[in-house]
LUMTIRO-916527 format. One line per field, with one value per residue (C-alpha): x, y, z; residue number from 1. Coordinates in steps of 0.05 Angstrom, whole numbers. Example, Ala and Ser with C-alpha at 12.3 -4.5 7.8 and 13.67 -1.06 7.14 Angstrom:
<pts>
east	[246  273]
north	[-90  -21]
up	[156  143]
pos	[1  2]
</pts>
This chain:
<pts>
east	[-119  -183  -239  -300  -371  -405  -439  -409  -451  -398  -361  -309  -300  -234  -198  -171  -167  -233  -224  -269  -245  -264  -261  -275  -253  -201  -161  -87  -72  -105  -60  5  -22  -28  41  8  54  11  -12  19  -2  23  5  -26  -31  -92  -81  -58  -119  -168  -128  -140  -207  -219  -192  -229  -298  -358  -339  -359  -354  -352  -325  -261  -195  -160  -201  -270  -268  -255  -311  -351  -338  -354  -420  -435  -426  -475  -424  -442  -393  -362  -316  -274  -251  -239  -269  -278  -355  -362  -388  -339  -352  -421  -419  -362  -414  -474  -443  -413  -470  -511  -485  -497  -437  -438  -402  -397  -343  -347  -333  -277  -291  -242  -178  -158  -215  -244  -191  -202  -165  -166  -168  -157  -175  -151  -177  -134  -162  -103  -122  -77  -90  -74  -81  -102  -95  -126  -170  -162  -89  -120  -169  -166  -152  -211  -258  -253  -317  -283  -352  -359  -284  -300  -365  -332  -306  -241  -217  -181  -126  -97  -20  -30  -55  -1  39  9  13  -56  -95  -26  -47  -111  -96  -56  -114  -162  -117  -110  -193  -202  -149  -185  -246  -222  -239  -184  -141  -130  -71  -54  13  -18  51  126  139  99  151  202  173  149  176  209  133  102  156  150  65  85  134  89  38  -7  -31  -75  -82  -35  -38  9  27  100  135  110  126  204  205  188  232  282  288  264  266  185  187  245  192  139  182  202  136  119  95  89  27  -32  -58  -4  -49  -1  -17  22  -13  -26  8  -45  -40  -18  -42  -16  -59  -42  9  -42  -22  -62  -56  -106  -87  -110  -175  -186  -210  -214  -163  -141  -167  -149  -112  -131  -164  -150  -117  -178  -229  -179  -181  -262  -262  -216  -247  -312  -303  -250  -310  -359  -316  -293  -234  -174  -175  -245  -226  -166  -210  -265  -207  -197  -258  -268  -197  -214  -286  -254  -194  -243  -257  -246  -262  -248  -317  -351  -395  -435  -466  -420  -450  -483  -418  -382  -434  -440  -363  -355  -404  -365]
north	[-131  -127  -179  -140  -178  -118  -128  -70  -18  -6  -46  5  78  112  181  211  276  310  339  364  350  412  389  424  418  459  480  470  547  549  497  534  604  574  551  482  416  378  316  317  337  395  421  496  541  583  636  599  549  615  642  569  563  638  617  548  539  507  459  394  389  318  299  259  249  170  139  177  146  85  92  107  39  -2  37  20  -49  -50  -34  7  62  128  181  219  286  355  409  484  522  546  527  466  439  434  398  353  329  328  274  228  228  218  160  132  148  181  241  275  312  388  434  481  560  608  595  558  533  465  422  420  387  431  383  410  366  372  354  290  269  287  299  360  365  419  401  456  417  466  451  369  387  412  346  355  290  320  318  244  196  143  108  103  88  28  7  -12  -73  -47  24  44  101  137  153  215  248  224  282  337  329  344  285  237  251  231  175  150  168  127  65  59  63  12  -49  -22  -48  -112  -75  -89  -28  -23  23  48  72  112  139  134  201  189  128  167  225  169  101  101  111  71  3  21  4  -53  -79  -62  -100  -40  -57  -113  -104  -64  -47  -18  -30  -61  18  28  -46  -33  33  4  -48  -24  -75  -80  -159  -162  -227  -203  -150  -194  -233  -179  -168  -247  -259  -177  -162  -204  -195  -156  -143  -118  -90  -103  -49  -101  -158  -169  -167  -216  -229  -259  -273  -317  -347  -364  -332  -317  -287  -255  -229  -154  -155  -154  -82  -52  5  40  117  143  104  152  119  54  39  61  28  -41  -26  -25  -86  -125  -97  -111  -191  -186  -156  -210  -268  -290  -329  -285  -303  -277  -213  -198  -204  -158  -110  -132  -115  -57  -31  -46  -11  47  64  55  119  185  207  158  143  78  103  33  -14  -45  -96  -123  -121  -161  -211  -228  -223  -277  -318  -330]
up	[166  203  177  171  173  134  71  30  1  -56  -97  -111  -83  -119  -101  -162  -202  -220  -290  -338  -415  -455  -533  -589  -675  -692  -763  -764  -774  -694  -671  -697  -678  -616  -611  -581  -568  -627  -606  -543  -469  -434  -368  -362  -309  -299  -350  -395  -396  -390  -461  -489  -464  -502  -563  -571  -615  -590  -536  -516  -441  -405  -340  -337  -293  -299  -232  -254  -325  -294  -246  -310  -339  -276  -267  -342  -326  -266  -210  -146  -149  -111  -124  -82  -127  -117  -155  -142  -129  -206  -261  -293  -214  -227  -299  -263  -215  -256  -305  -253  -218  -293  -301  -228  -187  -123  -112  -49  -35  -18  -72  -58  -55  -84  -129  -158  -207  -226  -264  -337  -401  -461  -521  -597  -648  -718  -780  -778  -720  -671  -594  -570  -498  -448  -378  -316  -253  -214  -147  -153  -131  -64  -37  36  84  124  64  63  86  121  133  55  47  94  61  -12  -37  -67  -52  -117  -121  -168  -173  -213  -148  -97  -131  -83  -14  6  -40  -21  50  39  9  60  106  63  62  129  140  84  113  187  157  117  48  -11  -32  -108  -134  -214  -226  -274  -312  -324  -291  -231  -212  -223  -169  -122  -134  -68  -35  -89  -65  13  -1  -34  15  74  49  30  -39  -57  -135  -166  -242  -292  -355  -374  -388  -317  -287  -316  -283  -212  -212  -242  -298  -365  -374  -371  -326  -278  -272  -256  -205  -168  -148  -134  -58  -55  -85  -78  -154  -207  -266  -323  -395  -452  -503  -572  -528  -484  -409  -359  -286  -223  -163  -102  -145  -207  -274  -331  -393  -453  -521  -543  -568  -641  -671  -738  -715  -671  -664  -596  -542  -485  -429  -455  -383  -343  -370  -373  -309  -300  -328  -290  -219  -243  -261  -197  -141  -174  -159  -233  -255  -276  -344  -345  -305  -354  -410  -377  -382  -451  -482  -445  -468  -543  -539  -519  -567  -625  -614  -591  -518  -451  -441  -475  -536  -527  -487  -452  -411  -471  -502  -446  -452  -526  -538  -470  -493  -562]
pos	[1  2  3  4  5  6  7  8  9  10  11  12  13  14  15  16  17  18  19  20  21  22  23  24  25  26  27  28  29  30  31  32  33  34  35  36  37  38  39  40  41  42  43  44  45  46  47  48  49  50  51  52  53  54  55  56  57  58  59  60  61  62  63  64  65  66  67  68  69  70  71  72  73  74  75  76  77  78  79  80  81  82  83  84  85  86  87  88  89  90  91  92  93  94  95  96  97  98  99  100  101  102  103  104  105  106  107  108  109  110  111  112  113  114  115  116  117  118  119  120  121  122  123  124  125  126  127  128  129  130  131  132  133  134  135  136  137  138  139  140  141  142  143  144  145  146  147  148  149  150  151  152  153  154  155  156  157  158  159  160  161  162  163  164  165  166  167  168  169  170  171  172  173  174  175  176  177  178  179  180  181  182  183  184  185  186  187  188  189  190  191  192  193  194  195  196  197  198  199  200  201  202  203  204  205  206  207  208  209  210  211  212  213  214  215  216  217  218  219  220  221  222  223  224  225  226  227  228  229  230  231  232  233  234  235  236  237  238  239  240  241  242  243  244  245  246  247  248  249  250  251  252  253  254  255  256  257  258  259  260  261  262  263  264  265  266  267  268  269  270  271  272  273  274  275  276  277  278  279  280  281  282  283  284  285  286  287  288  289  290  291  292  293  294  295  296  297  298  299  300  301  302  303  304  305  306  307  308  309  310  311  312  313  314  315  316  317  318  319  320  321  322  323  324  325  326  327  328  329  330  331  332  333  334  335  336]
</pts>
């Protein structure tokens, strides 16, 4: 890796998919009408998600996408942020970039004309508080290579990818693309798994990274560290990645989560909450914590719990975005 002497403008620029959650109440009678997976997620295609769309009440409309609602969290807690999305030229586009850029992100890439439209997640929620989510992949499938800014890729801290977009092979491409500009410049690349299904599509990519040295920080949590390596004895797991990855940071859901780095190990219980409402985006914003105490220098036991806190905040309710102030969160729970 190239040592670069460049103070970076970002601590973390991330490529990822650029979806807008559409929520909205719902009765039971719509869900079955419907003929919905209930409490599951299901992937639409564009009629489908336009008959969904037709069918819902008033909407709330919020950008999202696993690397963005990470982003979120790090810019909450004073980080210096970009994202690297793709959206289409229409209307979900715009409110995609208006909110990441609300909450102090910058967002740059070119929206994409034509079909197919901006990436959305159409979530129904029932009286009993059930998330039923229906996901149109849409233009994020189609991020260019070209539409990447190497200059900002090579002017952030940590460069942090998401493995829900190595599926197609334009954003994989670019991916690849931004690796390679962020070790030319010294930077630190950052990698989620992300799911299950996504190691079972790409593993073989996902351990050729690995081997070659690719990944600095890799997270996952222990479902996805079994399917890597192929064994579901959590510290076999662990120590098949020894000496490959610079820092494993793995979640263990009401366990806690466990870190290696440079041959250091430490480990942090699950926060304590009242209960438990909604675990989506638990993982990103664990995430936002960790890279956040990780780009300011802190000790891994403070980084995991970062990730900790942030995780807890966050499945206390519904939606993947933090509903307080997190900072001041951080602070007064670190301080006890």
């Amino acid at each position: 890796m190239t040592q670069t002497t460049t103070e970076p403008r970002y601590d973390v620029i991330a490529i990822g998919n650029a979806i807008v959650d559409v929520m909205a109440p719902c009765s039971e009678d719509l869900i079955e009408e419907l003929n919905l997976n209930k409490g599951g997620m299901t992937l639409v295609d564009a009629e489908g998600a336009e008959r969904l769309y037709q069918a819902m009440g008033p909407a709330r409309e919020i950008s999202g996408g696993s690397a963005a609602n990470t982003l979120a969290g790090l810019s909450a807690l004073g980080a210096q942020c970009a994202f690297i999305g793709q959206v289409a030229d229409d209307q979900l586009g715009a409110v995609f970039a208006h909110d990441i850029r609300a909450v102090g992100i910058d967002f740059d890439t070119p929206a994409r004309t034509g079909e197919p439209s901006t990436a959305r997640c159409l979530i129904f929620v029932t009286p009993d508080a059930q998330r039923t989510m229906n996901t149109f992949l849409g233009a994020s499938q189609f991020l260019p290579p070209e539409s990447l800014d190497d200059e900002a890729v090579a002017a952030a801290s940590v460069l942090y990818l998401e493995g829900y977009l190595w599926d197609p092979e334009e954003p994989r491409a670019a991916m690849r693309r931004a690796i390679e500009a962020a070790r030319a410049a010294g930077r630190k690349v950052a990698f989620t798994l992300s799911e299950v299904f996504v190691i079972e599509r790409h593993g073989d990519d996902f351990r050729a990274l690995i081997e070659d040295g690719m990944i600095d920080i890799l997270f996952a949590n222990h479902h996805e560290l079994e399917a890597l390596t192929g064994t579901d004895d959590f510290e076999a797991g662990i120590a098949a990645l020894d000496g490959k990855v610079p820092t494993l940071v793995v979640t263990r859901s009401a366990d806690g989560a466990v870190a290696i780095s440079d041959g250091v190990r430490a480990e942090v219980a699950a926060e304590p909450i009242d209960a438990v409402v909604d675990t989506t985006g638990a993982g990103d914003l664990f995430a936002a914590g960790f890279l956040y105490g990780h780009v300011n220098g802190e000790p891994l036991e403070t980084c995991l719990r970062r990730g900790a806190i942030a995780a807890a905040e966050i499945i206390s309710h519904y939606g993947a975005r933090a509903e307080t102030d997190l900072a001041r969160l951080m602070a007064e729970k670190l301080s006890q």
